[in-house]
Structure formats: structure tokens, C-alpha cells
N, CA and C atoms of all chains as a GROMACS GRO file, in nm:
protein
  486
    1UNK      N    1   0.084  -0.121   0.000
    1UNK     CA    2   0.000   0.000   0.000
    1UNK      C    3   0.087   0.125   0.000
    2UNK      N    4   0.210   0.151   0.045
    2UNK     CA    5   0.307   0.254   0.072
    2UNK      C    6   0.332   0.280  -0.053
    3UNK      N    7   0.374   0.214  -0.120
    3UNK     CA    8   0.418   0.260  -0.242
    3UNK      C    9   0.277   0.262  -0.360
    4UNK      N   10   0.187   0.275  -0.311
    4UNK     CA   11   0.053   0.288  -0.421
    4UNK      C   12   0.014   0.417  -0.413
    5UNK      N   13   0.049   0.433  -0.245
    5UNK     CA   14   0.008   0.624  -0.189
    5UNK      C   15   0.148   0.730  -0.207
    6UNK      N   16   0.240   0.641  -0.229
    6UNK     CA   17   0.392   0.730  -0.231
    6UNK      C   18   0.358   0.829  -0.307
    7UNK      N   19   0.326   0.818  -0.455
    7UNK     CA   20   0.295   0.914  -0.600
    7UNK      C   21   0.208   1.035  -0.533
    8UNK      N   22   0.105   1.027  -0.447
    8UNK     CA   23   0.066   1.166  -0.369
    8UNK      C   24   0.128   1.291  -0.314
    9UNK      N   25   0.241   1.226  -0.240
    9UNK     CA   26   0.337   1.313  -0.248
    9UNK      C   27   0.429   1.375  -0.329
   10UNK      N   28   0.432   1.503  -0.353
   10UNK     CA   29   0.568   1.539  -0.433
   10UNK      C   30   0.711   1.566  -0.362
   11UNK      N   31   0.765   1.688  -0.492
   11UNK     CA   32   0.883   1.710  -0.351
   11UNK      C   33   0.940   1.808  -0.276
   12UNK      N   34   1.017   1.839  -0.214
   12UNK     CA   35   0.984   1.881  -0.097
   12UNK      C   36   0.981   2.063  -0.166
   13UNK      N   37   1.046   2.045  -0.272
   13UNK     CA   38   1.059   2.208  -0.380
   13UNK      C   39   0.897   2.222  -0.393
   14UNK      N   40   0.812   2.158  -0.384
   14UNK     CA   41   0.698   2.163  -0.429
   14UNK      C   42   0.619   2.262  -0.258
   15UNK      N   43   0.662   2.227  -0.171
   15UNK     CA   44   0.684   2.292  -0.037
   15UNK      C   45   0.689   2.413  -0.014
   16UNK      N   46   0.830   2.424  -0.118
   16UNK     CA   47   0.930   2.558  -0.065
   16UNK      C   48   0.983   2.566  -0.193
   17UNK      N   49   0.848   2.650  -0.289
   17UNK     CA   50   0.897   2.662  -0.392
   17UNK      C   51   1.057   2.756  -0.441
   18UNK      N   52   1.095   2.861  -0.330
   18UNK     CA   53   1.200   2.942  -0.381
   18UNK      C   54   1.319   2.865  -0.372
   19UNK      N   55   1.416   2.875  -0.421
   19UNK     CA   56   1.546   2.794  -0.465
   19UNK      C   57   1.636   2.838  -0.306
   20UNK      N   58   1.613   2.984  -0.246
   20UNK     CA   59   1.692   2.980  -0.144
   20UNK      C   60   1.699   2.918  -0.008
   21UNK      N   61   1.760   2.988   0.114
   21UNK     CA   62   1.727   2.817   0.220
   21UNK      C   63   1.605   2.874   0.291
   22UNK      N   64   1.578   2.995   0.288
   22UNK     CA   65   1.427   3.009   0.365
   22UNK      C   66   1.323   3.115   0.224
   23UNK      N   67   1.212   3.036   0.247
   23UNK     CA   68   1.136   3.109   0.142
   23UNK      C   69   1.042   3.210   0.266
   24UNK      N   70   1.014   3.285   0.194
   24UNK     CA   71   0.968   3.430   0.306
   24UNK      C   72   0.829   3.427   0.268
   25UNK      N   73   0.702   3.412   0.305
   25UNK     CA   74   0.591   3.416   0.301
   25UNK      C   75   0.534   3.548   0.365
   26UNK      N   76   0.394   3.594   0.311
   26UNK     CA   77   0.368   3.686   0.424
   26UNK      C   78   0.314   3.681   0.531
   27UNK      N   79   0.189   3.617   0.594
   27UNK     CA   80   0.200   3.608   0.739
   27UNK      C   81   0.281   3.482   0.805
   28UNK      N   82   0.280   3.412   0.696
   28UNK     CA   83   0.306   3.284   0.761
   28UNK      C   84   0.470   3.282   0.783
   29UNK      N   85   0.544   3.358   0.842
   29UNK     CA   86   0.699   3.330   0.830
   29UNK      C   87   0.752   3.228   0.712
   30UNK      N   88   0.872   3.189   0.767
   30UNK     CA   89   0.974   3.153   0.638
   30UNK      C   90   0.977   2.956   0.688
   31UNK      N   91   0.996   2.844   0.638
   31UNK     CA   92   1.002   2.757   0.616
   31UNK      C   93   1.147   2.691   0.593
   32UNK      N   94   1.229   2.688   0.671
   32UNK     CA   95   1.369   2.610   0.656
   32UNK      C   96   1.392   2.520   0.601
   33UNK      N   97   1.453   2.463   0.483
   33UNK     CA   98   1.469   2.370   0.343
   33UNK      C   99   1.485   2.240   0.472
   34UNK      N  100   1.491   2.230   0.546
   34UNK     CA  101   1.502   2.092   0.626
   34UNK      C  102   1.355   2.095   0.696
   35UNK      N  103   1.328   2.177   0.747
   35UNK     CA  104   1.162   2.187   0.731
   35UNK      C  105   1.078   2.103   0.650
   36UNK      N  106   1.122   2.196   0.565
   36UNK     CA  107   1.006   2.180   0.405
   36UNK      C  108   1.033   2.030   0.394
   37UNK      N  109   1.131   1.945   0.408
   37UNK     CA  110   1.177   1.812   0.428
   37UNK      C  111   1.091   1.720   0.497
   38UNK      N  112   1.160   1.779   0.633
   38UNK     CA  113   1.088   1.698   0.734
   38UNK      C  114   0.870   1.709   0.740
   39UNK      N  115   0.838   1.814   0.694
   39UNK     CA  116   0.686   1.806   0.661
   39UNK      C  117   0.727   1.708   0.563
   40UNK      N  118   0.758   1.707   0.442
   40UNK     CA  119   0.693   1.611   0.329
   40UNK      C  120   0.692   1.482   0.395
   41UNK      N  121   0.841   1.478   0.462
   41UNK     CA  122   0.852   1.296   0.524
   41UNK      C  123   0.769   1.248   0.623
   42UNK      N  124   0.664   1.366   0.718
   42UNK     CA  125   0.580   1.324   0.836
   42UNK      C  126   0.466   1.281   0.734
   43UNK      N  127   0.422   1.393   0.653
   43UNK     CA  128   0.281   1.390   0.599
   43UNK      C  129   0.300   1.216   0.500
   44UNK      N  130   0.446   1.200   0.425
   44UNK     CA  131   0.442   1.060   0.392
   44UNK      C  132   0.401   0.957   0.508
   45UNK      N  133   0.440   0.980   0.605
   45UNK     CA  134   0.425   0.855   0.708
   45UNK      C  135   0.291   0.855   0.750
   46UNK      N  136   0.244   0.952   0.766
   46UNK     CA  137   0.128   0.977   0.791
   46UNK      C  138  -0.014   0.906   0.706
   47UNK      N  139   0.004   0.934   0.592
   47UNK     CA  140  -0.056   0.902   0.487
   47UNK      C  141  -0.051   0.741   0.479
   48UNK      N  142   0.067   0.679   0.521
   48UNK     CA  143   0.090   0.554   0.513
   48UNK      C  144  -0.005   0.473   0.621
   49UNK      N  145   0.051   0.591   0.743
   49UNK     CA  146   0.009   0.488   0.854
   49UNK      C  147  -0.189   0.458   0.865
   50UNK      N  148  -0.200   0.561   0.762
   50UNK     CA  149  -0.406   0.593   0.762
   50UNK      C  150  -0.423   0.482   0.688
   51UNK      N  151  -0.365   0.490   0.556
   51UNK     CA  152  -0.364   0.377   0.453
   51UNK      C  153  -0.396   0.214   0.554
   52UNK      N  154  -0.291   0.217   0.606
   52UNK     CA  155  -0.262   0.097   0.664
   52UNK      C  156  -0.373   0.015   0.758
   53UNK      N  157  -0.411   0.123   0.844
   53UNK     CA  158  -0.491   0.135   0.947
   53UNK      C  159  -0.632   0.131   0.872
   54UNK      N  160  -0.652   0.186   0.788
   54UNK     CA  161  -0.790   0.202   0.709
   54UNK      C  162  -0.808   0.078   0.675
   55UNK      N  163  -0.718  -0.043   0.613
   55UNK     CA  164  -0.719  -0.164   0.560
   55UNK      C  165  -0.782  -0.227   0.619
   56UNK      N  166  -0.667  -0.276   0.748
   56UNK     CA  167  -0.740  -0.296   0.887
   56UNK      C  168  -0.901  -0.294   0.878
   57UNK      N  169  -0.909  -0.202   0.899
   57UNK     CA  170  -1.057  -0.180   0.984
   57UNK      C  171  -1.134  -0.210   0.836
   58UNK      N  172  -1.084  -0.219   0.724
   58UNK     CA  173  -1.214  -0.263   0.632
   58UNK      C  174  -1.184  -0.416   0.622
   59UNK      N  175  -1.066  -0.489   0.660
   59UNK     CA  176  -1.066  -0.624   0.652
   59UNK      C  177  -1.160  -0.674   0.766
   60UNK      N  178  -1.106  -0.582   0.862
   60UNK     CA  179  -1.248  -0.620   0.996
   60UNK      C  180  -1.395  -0.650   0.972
   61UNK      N  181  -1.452  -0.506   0.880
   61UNK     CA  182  -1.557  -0.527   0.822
   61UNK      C  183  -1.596  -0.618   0.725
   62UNK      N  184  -1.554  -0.691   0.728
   62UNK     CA  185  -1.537  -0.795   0.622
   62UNK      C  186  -1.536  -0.776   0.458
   63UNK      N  187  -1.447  -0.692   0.438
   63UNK     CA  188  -1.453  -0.643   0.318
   63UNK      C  189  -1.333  -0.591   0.290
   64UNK      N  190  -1.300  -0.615   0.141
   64UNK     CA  191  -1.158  -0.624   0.044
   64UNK      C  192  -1.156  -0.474   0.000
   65UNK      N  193  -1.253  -0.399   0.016
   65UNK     CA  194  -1.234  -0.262  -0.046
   65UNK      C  195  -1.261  -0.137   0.059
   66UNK      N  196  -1.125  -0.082   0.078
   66UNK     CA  197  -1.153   0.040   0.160
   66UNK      C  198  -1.248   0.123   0.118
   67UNK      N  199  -1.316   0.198   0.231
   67UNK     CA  200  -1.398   0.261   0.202
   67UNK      C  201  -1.353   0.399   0.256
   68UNK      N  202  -1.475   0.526   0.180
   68UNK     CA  203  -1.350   0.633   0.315
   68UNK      C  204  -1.412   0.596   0.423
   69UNK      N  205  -1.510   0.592   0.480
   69UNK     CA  206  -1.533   0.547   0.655
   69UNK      C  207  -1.416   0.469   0.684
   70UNK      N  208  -1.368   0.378   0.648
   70UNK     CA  209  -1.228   0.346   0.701
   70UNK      C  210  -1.140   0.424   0.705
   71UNK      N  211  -1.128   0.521   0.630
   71UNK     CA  212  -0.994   0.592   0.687
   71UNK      C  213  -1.048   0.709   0.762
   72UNK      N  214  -1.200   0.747   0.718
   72UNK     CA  215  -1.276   0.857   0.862
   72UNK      C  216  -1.182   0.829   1.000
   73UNK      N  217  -1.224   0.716   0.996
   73UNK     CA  218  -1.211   0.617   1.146
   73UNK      C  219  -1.059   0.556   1.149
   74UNK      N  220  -0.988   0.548   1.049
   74UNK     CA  221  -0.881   0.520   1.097
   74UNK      C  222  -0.765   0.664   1.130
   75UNK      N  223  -0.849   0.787   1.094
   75UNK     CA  224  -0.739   0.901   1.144
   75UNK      C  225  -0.767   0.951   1.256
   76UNK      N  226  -0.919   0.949   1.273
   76UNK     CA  227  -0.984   0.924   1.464
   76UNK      C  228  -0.906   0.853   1.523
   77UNK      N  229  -0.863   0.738   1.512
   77UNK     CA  230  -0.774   0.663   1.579
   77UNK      C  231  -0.649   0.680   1.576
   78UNK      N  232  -0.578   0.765   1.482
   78UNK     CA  233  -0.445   0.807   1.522
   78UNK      C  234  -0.371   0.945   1.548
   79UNK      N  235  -0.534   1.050   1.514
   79UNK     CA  236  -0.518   1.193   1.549
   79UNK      C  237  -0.558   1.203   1.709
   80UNK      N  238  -0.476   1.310   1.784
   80UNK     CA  239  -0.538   1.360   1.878
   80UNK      C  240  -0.626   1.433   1.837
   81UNK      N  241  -0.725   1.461   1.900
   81UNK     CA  242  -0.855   1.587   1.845
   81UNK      C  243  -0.839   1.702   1.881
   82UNK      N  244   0.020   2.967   0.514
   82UNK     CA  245   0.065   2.827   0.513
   82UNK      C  246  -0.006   2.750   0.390
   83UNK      N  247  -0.132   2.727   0.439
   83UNK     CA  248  -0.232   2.637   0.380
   83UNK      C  249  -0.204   2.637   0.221
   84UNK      N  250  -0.206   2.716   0.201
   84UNK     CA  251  -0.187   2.737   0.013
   84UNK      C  252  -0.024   2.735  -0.011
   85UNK      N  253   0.059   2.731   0.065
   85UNK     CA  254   0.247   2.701  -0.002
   85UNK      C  255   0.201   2.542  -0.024
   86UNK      N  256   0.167   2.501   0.129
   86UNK     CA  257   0.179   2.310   0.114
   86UNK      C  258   0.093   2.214   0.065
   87UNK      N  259  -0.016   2.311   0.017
   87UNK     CA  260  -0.117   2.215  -0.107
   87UNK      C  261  -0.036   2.163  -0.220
   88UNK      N  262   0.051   2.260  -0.259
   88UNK     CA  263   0.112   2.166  -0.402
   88UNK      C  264   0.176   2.053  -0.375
   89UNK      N  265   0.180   2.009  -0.244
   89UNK     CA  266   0.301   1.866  -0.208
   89UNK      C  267   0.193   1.753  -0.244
   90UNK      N  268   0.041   1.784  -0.237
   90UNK     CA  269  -0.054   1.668  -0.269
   90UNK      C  270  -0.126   1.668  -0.369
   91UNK      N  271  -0.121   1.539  -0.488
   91UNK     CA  272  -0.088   1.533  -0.607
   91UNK      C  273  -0.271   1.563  -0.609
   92UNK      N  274  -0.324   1.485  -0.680
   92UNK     CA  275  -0.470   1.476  -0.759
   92UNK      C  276  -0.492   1.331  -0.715
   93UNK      N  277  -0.659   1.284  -0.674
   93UNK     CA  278  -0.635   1.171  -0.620
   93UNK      C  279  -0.637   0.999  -0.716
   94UNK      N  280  -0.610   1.104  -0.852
   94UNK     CA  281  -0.583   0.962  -0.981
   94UNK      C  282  -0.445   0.924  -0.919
   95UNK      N  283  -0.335   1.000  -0.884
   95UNK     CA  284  -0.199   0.921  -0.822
   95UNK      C  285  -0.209   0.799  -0.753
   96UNK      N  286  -0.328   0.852  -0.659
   96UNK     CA  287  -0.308   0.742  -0.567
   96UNK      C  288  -0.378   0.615  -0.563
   97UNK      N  289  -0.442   0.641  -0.641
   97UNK     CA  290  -0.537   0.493  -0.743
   97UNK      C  291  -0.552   0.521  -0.908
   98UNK      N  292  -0.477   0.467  -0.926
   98UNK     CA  293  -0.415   0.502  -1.081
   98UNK      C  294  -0.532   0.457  -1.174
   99UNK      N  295  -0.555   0.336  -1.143
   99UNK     CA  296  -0.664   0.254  -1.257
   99UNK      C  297  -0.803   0.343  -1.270
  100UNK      N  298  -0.817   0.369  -1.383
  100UNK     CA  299  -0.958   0.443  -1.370
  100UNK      C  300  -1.048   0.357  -1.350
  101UNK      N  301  -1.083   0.201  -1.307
  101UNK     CA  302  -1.174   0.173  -1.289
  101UNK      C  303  -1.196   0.210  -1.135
  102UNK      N  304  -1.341   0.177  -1.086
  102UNK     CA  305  -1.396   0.191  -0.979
  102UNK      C  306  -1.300   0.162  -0.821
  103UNK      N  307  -1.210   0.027  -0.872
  103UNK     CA  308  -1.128   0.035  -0.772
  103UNK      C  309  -1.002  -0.031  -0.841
  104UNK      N  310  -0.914   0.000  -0.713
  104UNK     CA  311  -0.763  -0.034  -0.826
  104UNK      C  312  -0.748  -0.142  -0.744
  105UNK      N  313  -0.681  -0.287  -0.818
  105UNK     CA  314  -0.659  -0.372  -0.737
  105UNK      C  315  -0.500  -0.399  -0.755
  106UNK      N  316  -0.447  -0.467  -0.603
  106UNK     CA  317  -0.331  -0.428  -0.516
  106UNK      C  318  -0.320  -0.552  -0.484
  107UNK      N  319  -0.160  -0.637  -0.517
  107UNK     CA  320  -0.151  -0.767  -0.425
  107UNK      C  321  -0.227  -0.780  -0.368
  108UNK      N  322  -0.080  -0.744  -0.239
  108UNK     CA  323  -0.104  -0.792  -0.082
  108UNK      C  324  -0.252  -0.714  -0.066
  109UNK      N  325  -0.271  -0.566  -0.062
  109UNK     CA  326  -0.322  -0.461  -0.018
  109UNK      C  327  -0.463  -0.436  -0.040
  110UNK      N  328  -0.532  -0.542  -0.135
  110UNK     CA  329  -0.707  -0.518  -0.143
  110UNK      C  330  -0.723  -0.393  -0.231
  111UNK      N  331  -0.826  -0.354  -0.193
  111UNK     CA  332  -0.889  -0.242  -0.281
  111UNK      C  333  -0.902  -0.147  -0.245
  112UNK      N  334  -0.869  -0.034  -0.288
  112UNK     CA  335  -0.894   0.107  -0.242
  112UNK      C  336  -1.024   0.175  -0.348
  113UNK      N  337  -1.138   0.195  -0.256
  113UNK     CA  338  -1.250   0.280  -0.329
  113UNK      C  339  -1.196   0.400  -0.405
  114UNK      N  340  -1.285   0.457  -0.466
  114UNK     CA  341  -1.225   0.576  -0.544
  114UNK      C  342  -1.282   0.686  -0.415
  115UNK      N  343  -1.367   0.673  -0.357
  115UNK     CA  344  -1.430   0.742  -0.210
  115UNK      C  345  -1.325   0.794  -0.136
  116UNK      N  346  -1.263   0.631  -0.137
  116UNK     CA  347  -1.154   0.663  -0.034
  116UNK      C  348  -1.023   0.701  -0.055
  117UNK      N  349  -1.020   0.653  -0.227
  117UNK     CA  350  -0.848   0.804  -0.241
  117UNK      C  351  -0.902   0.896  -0.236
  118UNK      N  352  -1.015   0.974  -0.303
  118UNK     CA  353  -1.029   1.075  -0.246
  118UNK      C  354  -1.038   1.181  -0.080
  119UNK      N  355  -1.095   1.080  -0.026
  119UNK     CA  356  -1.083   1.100   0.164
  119UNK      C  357  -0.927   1.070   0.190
  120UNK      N  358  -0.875   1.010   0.162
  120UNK     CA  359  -0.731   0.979   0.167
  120UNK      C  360  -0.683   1.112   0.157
  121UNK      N  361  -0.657   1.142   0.048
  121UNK     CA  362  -0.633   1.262  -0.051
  121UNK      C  363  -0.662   1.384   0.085
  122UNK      N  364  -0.779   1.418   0.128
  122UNK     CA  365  -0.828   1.514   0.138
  122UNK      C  366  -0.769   1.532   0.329
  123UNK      N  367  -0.754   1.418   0.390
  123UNK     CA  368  -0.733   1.412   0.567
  123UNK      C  369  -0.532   1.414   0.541
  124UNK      N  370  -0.508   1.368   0.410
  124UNK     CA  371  -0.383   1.414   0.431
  124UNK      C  372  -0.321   1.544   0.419
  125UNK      N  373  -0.376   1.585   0.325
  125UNK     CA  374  -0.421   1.735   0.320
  125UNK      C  375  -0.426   1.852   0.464
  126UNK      N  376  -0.495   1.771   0.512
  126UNK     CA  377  -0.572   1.844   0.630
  126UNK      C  378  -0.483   1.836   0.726
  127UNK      N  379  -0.408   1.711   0.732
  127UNK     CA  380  -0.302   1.692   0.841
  127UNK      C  381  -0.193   1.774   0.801
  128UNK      N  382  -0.106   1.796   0.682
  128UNK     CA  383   0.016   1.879   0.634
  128UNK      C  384  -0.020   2.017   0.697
  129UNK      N  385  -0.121   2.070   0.647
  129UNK     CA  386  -0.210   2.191   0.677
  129UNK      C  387  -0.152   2.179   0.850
  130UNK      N  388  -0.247   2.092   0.930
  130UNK     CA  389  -0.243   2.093   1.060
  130UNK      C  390  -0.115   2.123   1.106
  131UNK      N  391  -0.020   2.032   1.085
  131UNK     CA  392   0.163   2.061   1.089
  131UNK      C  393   0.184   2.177   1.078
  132UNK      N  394   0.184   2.211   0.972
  132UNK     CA  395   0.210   2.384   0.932
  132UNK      C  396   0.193   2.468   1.033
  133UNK      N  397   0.079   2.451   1.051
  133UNK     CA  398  -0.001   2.568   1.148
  133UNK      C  399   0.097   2.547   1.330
  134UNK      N  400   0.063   2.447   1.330
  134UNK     CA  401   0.117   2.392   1.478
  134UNK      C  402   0.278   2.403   1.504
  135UNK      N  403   0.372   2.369   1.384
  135UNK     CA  404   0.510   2.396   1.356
  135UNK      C  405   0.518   2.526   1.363
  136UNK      N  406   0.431   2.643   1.291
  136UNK     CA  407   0.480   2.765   1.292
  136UNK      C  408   0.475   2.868   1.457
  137UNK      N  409   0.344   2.783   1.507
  137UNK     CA  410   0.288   2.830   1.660
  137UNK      C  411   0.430   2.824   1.762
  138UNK      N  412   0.516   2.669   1.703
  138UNK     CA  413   0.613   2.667   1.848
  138UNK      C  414   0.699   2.716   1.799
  139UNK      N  415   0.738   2.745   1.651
  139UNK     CA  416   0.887   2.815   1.643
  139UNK      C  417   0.856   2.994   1.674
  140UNK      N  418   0.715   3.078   1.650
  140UNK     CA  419   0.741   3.189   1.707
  140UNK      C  420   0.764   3.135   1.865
  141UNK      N  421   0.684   3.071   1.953
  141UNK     CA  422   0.678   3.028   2.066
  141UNK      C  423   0.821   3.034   2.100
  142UNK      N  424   0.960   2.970   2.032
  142UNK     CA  425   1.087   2.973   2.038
  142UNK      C  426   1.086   3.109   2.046
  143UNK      N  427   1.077   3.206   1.962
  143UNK     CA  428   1.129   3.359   1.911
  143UNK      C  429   1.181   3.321   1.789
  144UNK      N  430   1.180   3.247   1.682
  144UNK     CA  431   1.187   3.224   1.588
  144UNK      C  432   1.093   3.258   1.448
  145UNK      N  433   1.145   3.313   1.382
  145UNK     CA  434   1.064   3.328   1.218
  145UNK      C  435   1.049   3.229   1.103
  146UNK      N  436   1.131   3.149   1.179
  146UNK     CA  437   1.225   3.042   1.041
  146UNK      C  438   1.144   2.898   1.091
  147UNK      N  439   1.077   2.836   1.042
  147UNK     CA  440   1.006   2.685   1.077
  147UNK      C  441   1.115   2.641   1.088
  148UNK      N  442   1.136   2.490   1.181
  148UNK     CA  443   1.293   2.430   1.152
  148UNK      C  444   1.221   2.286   1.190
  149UNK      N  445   1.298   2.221   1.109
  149UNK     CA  446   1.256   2.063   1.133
  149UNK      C  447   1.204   1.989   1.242
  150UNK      N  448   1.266   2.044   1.378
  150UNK     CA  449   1.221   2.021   1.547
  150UNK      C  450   1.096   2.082   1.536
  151UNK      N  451   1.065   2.201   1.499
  151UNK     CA  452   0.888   2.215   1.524
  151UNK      C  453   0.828   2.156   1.384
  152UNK      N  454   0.881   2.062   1.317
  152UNK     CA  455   0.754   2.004   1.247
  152UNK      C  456   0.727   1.847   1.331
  153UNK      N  457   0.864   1.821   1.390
  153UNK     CA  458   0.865   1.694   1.472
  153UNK      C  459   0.801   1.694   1.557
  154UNK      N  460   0.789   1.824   1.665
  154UNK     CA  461   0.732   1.839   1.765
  154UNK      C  462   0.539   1.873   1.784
  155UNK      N  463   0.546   1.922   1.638
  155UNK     CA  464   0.415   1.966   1.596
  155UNK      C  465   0.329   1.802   1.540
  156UNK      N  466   0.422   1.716   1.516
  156UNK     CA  467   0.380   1.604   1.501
  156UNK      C  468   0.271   1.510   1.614
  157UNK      N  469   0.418   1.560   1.652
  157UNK     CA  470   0.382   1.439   1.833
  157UNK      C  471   0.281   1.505   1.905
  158UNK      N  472   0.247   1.622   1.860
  158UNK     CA  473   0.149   1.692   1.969
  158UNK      C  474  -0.005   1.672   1.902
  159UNK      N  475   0.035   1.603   1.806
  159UNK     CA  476  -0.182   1.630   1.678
  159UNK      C  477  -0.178   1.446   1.664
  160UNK      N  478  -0.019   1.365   1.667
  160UNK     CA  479  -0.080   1.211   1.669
  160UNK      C  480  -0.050   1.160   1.784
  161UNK      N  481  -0.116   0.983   1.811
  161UNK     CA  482  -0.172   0.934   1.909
  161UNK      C  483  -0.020   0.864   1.868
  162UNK      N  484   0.061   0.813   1.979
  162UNK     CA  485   0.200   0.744   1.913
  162UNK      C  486   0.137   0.646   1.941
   0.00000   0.00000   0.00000
């Protein structure tokens, strides 16, 4: 499944589009090129771990095809609220 | 924030490529087209969430510059480990 959801993500230039090491936004301050990194690589894991978890809970339901209620319920289960 | 880190998440044909109704996957079963799209859309929501929460503790530091520790830290504080 990791590598079926990988292609969602781009890269991390896609982030932090300016070429230098901090891109300057206006309210939102500036974004450090190891930043802009480390977001793409959480939101990958992230994405994985819903994927994963969503499976789960639709194999539970007895069923081969995720649904989104599985991943409703599988990011309830791994977000704090 | 919200609008730099939308471009990191593709369109949700990436993440179920087959245009039929569902794409089928080895190991991994079926992913609805429902649910790349909900996929698509809570990962979204989570990058977003990061952003926001990363930028809160690096002014919180006295910082302008996001840095990789507040996207880590902004992590651990929105998931359930």
C-alpha cells in the first residue's frame, strides 16, 4: 500500500517553492529547506500509517475494499482531536 | 501556510491510478475511489495541521524560520504514538 500512496506526495521544492534556504511568506513566516523536508517525510508517514490502518478496519468489516469510513475512522484513531 | 503546502498533494488519480472503480493491489485489497479521495483530502488536512502547529512553536521559540524540530514536535502533539 506505501508505495501505491507514495505518487501523492511530491517534492519537498513543491513545499518551498523558492530555490533559497528560507522562502519568506507573508504572514506565515519563512520555512527552513530541512523543514520543508521533514513536513513532506511526516505527511508521507502519515498518509501511510491511515492507509494501513484504514485496511485494517475494512478487513475487519469484512470487506476487500476500503472505504472512506475506514480511513474517517482510521485518522480518529491516530489523530489527537 | 495552507496554500504554499497544497502543491506537495498530487490529484487523487496518483493514488489509485486505474480508472476503474477500484484499483486492485496484491497484498493490499482495494482502495475505493471514495476513499483516495478522503485519503487525498485528511492528508491534506493533516500537512495543513503541521504547518499551522510547527509555525505556533517556532514563534513560541522567538523564531521566524520553521525548523525541522517544530515540524517533529508539531507532530507528536496532533498524533496518538
Amino acid at each position: 500500500l506505501g508505495t501505491e500512496i507514495g505518487p501523492i506526495l511530491g517534492r519537498e521544492r513543491d513545499i518551498n517553492r523558492c530555490g533559497s534556504s528560507a522562502h519568506k511568506t507573508g504572514r506565515a513566516g519563512r520555512i527552513g529547506d530541512d523543514a520543508a523536508e521533514e513536513l513532506r517525510k511526516v505527511v508521507e508517514e502519515f498518509a501511510i500509517r491511515v492507509g494501513k490502518e484504514a485496511l485494517e478496519l475494512a478487513t475487519h468489516a469484512g470487506r476487500k475494499t476500503v472505504r472512506s469510513e475506514d480511513i474517517r475512522l482510521a485518522v480518529k484513531r491516530i489523530q489527537k482531536e
